[in-house]
Backbone as JSON Lines, residues from 0, in Angstrom:
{"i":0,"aa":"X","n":[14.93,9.11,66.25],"ca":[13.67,9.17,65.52],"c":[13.07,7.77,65.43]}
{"i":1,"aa":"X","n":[11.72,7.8,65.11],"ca":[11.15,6.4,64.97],"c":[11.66,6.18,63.58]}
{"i":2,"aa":"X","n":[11.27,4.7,63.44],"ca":[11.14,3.94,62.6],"c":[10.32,5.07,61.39]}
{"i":3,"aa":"X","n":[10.37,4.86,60.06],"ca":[9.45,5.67,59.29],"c":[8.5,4.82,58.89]}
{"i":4,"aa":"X","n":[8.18,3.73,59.07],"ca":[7.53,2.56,58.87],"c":[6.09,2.7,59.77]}
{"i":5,"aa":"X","n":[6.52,3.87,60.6],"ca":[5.38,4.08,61.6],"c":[4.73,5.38,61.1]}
{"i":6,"aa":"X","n":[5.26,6.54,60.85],"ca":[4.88,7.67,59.89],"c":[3.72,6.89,59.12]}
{"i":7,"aa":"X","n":[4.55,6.09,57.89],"ca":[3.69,5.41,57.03],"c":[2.67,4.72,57.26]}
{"i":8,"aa":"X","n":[2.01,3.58,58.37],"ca":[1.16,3.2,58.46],"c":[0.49,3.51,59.74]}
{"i":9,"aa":"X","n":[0.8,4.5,60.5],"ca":[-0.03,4.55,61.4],"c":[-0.33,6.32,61.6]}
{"i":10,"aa":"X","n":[0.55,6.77,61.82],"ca":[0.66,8.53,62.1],"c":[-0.14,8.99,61.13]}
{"i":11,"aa":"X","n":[-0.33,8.78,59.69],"ca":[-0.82,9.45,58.91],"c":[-2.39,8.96,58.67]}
{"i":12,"aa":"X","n":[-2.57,7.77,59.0],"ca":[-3.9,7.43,58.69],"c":[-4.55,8.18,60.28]}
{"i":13,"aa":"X","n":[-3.68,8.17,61.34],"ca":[-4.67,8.7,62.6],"c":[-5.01,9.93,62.45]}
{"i":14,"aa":"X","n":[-3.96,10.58,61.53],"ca":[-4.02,12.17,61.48],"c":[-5.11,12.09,60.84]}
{"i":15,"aa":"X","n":[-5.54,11.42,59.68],"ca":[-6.45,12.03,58.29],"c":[-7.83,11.56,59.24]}
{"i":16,"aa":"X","n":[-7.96,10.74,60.1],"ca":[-9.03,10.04,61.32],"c":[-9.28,11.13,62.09]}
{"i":17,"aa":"X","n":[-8.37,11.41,62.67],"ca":[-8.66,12.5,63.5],"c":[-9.35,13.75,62.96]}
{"i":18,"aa":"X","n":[-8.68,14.51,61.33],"ca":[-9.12,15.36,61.03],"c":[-10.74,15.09,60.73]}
{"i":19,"aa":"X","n":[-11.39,14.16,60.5],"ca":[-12.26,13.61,59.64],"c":[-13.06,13.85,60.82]}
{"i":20,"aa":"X","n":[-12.89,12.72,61.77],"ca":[-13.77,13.08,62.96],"c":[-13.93,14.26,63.83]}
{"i":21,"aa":"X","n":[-12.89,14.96,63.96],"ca":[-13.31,16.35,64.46],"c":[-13.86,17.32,63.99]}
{"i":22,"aa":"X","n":[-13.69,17.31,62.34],"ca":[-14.76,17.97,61.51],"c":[-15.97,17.43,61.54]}
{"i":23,"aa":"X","n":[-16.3,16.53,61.03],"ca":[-17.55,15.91,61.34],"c":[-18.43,16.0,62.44]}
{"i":24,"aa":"X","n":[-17.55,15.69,63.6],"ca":[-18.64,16.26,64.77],"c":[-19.13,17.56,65.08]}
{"i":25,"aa":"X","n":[-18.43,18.43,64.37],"ca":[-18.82,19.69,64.3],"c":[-19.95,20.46,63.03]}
{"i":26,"aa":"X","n":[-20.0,18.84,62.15],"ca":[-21.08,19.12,61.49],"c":[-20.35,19.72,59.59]}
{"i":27,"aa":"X","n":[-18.94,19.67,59.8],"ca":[-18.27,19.7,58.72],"c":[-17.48,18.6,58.18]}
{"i":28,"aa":"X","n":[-18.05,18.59,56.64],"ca":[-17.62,17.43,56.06],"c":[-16.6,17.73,55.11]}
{"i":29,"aa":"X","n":[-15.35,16.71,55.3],"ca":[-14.41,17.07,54.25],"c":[-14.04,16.55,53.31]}
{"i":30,"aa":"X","n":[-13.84,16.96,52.33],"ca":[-13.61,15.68,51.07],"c":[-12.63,14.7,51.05]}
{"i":31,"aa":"X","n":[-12.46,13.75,50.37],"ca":[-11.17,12.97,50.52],"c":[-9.97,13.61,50.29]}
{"i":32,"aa":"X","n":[-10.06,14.73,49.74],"ca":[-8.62,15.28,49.02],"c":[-8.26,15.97,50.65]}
{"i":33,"aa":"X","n":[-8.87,16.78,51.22],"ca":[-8.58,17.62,52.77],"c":[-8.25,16.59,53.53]}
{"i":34,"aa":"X","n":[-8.87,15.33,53.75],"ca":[-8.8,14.29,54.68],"c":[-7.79,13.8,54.82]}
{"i":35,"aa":"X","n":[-6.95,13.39,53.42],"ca":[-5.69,13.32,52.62],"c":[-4.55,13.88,53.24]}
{"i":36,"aa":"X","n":[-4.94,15.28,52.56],"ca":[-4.08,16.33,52.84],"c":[-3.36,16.64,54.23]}
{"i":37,"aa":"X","n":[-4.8,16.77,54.99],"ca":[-4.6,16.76,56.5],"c":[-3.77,15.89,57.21]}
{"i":38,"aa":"X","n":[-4.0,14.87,56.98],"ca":[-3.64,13.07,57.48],"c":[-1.93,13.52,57.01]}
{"i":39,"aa":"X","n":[-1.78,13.87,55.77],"ca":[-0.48,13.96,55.41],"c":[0.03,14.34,56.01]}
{"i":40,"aa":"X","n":[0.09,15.66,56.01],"ca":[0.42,16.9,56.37],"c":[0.78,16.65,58.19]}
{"i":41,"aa":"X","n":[-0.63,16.3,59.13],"ca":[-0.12,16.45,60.08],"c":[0.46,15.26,60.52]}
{"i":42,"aa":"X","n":[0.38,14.15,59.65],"ca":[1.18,12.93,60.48],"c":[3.13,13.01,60.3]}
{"i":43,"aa":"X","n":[3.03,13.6,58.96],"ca":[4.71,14.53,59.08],"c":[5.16,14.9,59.88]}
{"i":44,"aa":"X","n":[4.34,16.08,60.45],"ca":[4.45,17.02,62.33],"c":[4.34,16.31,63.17]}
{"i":45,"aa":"X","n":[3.45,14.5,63.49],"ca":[3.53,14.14,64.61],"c":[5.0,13.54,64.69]}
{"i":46,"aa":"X","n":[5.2,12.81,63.45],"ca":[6.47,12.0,63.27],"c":[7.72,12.85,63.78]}
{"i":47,"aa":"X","n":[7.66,14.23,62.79],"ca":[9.18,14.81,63.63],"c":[8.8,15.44,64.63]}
{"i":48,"aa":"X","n":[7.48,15.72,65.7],"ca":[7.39,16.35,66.75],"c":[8.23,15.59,67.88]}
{"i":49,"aa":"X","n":[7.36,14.19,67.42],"ca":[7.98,12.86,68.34],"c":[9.51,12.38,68.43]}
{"i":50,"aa":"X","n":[9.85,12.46,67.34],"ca":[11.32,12.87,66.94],"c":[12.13,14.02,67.88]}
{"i":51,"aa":"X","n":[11.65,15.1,67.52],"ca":[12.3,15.94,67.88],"c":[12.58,16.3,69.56]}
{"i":52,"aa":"X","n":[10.95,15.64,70.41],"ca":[10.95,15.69,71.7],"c":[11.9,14.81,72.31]}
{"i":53,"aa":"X","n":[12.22,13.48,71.31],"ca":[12.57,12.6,72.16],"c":[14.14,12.83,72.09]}
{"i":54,"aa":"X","n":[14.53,13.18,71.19],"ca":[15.8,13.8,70.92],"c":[16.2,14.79,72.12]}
{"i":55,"aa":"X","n":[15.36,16.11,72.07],"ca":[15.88,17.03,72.54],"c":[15.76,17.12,74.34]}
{"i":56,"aa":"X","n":[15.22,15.67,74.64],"ca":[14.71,15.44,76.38],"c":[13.79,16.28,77.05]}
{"i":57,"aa":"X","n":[12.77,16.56,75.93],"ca":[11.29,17.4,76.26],"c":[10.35,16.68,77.06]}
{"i":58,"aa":"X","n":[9.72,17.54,77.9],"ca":[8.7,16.57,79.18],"c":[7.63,16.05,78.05]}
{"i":59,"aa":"X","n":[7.24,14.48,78.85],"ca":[6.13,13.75,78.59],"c":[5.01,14.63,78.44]}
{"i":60,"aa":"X","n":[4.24,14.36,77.3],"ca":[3.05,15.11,76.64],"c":[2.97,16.45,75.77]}
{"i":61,"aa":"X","n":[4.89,16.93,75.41],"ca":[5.02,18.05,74.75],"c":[4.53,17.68,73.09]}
{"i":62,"aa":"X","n":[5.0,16.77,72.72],"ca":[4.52,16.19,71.63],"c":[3.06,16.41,71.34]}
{"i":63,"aa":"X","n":[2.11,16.44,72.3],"ca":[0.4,16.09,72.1],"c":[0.01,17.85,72.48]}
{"i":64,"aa":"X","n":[0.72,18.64,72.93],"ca":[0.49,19.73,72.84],"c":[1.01,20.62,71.69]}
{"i":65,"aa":"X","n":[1.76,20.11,71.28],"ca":[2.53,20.45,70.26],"c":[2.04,20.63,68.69]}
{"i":66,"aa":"X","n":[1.52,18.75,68.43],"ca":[0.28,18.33,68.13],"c":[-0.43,19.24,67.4]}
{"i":67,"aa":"X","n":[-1.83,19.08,69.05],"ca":[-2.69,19.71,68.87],"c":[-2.61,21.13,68.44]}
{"i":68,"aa":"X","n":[-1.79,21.87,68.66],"ca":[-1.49,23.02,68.03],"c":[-1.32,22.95,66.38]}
{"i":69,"aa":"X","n":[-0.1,22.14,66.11],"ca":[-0.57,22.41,64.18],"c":[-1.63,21.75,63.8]}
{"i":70,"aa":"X","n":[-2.5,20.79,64.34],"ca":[-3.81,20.6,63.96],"c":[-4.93,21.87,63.79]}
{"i":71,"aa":"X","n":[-4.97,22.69,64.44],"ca":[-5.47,23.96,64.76],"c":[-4.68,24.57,63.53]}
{"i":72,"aa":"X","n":[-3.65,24.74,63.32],"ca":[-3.17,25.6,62.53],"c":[-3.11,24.79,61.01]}
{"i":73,"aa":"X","n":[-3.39,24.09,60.74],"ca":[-3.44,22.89,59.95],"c":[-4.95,22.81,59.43]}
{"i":74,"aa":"X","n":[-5.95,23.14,60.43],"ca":[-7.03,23.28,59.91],"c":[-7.6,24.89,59.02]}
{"i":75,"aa":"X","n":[-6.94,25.61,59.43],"ca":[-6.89,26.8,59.34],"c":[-6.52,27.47,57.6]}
{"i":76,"aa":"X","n":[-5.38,26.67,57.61],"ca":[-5.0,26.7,56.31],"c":[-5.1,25.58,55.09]}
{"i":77,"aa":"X","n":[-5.84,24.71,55.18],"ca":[-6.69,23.74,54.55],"c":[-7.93,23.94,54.46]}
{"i":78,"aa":"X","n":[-8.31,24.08,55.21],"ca":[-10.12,24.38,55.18],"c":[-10.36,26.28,55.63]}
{"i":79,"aa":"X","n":[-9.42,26.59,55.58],"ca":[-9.95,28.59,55.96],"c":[-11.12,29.1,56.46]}
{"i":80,"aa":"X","n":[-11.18,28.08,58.04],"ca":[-12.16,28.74,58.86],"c":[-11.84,29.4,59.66]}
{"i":81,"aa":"X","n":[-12.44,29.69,60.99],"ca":[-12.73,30.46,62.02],"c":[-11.75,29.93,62.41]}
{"i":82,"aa":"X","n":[-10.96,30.7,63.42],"ca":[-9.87,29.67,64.54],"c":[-10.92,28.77,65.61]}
{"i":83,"aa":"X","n":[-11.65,29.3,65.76],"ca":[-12.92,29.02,67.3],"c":[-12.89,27.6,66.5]}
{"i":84,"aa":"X","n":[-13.48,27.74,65.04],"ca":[-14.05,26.16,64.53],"c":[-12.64,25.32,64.3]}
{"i":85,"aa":"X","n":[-11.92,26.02,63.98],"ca":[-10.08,24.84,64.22],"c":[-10.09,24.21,65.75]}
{"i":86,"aa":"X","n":[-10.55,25.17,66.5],"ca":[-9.86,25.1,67.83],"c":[-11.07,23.79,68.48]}
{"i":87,"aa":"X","n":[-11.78,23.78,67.56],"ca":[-13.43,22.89,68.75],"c":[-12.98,21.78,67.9]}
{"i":88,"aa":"X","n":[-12.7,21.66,66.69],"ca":[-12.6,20.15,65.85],"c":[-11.33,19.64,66.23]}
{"i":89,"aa":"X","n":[-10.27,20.51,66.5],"ca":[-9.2,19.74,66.98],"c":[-9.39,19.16,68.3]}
{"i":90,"aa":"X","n":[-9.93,20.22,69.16],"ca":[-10.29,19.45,70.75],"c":[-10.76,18.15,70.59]}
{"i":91,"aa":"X","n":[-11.91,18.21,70.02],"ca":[-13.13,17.01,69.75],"c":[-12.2,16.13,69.39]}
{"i":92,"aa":"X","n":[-11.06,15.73,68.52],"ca":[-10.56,15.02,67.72],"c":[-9.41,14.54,68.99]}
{"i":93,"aa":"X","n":[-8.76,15.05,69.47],"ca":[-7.9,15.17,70.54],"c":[-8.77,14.55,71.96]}
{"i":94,"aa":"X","n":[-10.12,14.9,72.01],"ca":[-10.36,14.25,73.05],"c":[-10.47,13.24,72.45]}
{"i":95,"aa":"X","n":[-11.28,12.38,72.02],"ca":[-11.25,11.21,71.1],"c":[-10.23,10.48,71.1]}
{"i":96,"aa":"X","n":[-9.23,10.38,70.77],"ca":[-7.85,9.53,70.63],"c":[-7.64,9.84,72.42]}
{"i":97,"aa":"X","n":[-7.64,10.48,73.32],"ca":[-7.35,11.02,74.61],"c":[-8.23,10.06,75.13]}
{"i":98,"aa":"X","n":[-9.12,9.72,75.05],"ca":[-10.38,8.88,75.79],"c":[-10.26,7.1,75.78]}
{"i":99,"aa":"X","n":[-10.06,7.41,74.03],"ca":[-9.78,5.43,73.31],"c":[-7.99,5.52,74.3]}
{"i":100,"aa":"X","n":[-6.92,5.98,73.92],"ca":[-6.27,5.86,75.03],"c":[-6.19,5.37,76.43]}
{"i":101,"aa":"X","n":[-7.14,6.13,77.02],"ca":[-7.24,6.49,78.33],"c":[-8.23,5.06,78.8]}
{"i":102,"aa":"X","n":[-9.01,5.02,78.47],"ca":[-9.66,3.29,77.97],"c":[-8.73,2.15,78.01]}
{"i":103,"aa":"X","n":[-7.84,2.61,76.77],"ca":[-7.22,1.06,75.96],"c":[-5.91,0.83,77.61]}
{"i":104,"aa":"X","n":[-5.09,1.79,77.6],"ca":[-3.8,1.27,78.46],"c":[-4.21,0.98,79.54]}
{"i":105,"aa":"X","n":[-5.15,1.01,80.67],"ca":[-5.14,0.53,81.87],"c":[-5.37,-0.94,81.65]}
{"i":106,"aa":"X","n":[-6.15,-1.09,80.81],"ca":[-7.01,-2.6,80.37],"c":[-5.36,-3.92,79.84]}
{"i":107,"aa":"X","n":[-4.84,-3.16,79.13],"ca":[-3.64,-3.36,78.18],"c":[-2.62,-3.67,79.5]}
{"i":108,"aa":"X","n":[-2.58,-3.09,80.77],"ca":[-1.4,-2.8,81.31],"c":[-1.67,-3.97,82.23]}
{"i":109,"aa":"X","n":[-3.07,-4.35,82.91],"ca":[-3.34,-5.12,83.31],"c":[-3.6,-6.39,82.77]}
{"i":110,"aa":"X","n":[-4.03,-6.68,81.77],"ca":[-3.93,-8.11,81.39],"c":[-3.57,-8.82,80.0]}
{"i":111,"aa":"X","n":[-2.41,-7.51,79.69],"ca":[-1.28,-8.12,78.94],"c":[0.22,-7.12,79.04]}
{"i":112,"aa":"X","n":[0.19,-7.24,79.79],"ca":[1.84,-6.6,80.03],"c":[2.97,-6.94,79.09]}
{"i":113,"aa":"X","n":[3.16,-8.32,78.96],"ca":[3.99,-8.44,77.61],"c":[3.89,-8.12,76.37]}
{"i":114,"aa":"X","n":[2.72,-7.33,76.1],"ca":[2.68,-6.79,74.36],"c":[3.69,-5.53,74.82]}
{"i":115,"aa":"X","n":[3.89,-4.88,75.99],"ca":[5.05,-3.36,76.06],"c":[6.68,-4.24,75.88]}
{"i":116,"aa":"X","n":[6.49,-5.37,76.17],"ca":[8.25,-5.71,76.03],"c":[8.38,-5.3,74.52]}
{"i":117,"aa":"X","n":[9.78,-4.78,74.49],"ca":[10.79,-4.28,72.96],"c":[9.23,-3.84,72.51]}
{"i":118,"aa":"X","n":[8.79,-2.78,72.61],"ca":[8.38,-2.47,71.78],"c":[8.18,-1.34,70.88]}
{"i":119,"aa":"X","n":[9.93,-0.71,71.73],"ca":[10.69,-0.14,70.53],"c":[11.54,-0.76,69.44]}
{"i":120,"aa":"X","n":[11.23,-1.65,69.46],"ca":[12.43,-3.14,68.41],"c":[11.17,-3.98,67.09]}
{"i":121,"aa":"X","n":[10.21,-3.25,67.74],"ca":[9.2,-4.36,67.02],"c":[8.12,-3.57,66.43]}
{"i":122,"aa":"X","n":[8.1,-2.82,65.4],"ca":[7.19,-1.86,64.55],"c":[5.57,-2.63,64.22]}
{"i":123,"aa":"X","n":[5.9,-3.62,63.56],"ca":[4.34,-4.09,63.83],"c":[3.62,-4.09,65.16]}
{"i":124,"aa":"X","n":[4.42,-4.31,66.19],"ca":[3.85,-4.78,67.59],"c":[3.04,-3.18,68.03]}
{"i":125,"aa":"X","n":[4.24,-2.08,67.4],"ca":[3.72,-0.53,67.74],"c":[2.75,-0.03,66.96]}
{"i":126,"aa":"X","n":[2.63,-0.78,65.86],"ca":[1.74,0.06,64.7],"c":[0.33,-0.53,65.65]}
{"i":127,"aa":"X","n":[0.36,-2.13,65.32],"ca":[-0.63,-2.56,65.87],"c":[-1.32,-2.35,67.17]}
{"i":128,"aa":"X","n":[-0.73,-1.47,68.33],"ca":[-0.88,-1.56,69.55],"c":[-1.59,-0.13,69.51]}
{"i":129,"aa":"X","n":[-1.01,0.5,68.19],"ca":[-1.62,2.04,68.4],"c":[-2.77,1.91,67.87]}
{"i":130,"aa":"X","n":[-3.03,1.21,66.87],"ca":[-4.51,0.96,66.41],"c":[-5.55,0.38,67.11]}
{"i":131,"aa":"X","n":[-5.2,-0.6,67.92],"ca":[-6.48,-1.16,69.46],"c":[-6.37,0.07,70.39]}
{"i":132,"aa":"X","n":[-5.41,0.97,70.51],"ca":[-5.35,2.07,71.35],"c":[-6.45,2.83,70.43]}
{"i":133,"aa":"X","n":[-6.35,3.15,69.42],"ca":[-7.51,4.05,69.24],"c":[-8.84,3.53,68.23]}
{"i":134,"aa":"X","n":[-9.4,2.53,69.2],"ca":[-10.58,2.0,68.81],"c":[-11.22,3.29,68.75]}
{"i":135,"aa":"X","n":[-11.67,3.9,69.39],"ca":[-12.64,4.92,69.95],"c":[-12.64,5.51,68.48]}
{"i":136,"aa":"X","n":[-11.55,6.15,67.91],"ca":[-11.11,7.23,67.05],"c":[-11.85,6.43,65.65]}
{"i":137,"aa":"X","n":[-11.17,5.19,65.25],"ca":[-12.06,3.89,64.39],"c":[-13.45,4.05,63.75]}
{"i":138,"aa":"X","n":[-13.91,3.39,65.49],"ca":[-15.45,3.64,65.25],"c":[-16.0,4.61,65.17]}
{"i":139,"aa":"X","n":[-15.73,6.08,65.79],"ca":[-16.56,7.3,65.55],"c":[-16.32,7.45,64.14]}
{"i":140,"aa":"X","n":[-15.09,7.41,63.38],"ca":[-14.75,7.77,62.02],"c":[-15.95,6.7,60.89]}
{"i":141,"aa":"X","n":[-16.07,5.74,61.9],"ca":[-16.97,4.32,60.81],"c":[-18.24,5.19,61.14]}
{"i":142,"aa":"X","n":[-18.48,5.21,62.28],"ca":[-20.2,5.65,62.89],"c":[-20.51,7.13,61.74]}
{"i":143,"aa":"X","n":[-19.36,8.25,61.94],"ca":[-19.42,9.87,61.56],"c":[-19.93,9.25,59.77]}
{"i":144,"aa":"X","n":[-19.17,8.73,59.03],"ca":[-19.08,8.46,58.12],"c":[-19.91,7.64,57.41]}
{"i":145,"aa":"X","n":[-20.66,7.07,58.1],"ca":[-21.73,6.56,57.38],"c":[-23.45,6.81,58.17]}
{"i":146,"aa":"X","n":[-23.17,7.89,58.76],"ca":[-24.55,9.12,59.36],"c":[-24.09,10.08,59.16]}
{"i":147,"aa":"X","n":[-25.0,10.92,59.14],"ca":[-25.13,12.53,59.09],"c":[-25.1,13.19,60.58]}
{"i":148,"aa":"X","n":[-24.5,12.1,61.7],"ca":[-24.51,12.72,62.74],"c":[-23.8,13.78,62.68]}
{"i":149,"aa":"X","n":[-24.06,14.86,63.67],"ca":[-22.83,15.57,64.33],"c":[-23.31,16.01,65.48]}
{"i":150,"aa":"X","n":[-22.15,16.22,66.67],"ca":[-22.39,16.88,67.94],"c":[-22.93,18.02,68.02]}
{"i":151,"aa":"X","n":[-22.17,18.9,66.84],"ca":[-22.63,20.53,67.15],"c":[-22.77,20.68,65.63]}
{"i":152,"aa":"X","n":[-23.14,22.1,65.38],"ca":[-23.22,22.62,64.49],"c":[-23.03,23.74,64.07]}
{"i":153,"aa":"X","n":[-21.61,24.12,63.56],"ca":[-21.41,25.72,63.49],"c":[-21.5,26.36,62.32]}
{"i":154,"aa":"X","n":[-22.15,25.63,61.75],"ca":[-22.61,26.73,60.09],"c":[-23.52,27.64,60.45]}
{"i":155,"aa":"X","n":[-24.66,27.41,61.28],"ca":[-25.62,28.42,61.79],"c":[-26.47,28.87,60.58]}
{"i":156,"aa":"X","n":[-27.15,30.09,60.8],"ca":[-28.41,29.87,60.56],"c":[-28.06,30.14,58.72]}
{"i":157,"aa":"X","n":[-26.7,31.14,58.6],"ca":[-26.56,31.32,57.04],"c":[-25.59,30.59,56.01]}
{"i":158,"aa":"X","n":[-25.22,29.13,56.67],"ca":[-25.02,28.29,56.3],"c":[-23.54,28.55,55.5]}
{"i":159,"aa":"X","n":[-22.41,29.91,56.34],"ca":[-21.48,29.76,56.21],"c":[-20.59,29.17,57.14]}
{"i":160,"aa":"X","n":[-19.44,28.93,57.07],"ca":[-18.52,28.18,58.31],"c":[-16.92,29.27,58.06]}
């Protein structure tokens, strides 16, 4: 298992980020207490997912499917919507961290290779490395959060969700 030092400052604030921004772009806003909740809740599941994959010698990316699944189910029973609207805010949220990723490591791999040495030995080096990894996730959460943007909008015309 990891470090719990990583649960604590990083897993749970990406979770409550993630939930925040995938609601939001869908035009649903959640209070701090759901944001909370969420963040809690699913950074628990990433911690022992990650745990549990790495333990049990599960293929690369079971964890992020895994994931994304109690996010979906996580939204479901926190906020008691539609599955369709679990299933589009988790995507959205999932692509997001998938993109700032997909961005951050080629850049990272090429012109600093020594931030990956031990950096299973060195928890700040991981906390910190996951947080420039998900710039993307950051700023949409800074941008979502202080506009009324959103991508879509699924309250529709009678302004239930």
């Amino acid at each position: 298992m990891e470090d719990i030092r990583v649960l604590a400052f990083f897993y749970i604030i990406q979770a409550a980020l993630m939930g925040f921004v995938g609601m939001a772009l869908i035009g649903v806003r959640l209070s701090w207490k759901q944001v909370l909740l969420i963040g809690l809740m699913q950074g628990i599941v990433v911690y022992l997912c990650r745990g549990l994959c790495a333990i049990f010698g599960l293929p690369f990316g079971s964890h992020s499917f895994i994931s994304f699944l109690s996010l979906i189910v996580l939204f479901r029973l926190v906020l008691k919507m539609r599955w369709g609207i679990d299933f589009a805010a988790a995507s959205l949220a999932f692509i997001t961290v998938m993109l700032s990723e997909g961005l951050t490591a080629p850049v990272l791999y090429t012109y600093a290779p020594h931030v990956f040495q031990n950096l299973d030995n060195d928890v700040r080096r991981y906390v910190w490395l996951s947080y420039c990894s998900d710039w993307l996730l950051i700023v949409s959460a800074l941008f979502l959060g202080t506009t009324k943007y959103k991508l879509m909008d699924f309250r529709g015309q009678s302004g239930k969700v």
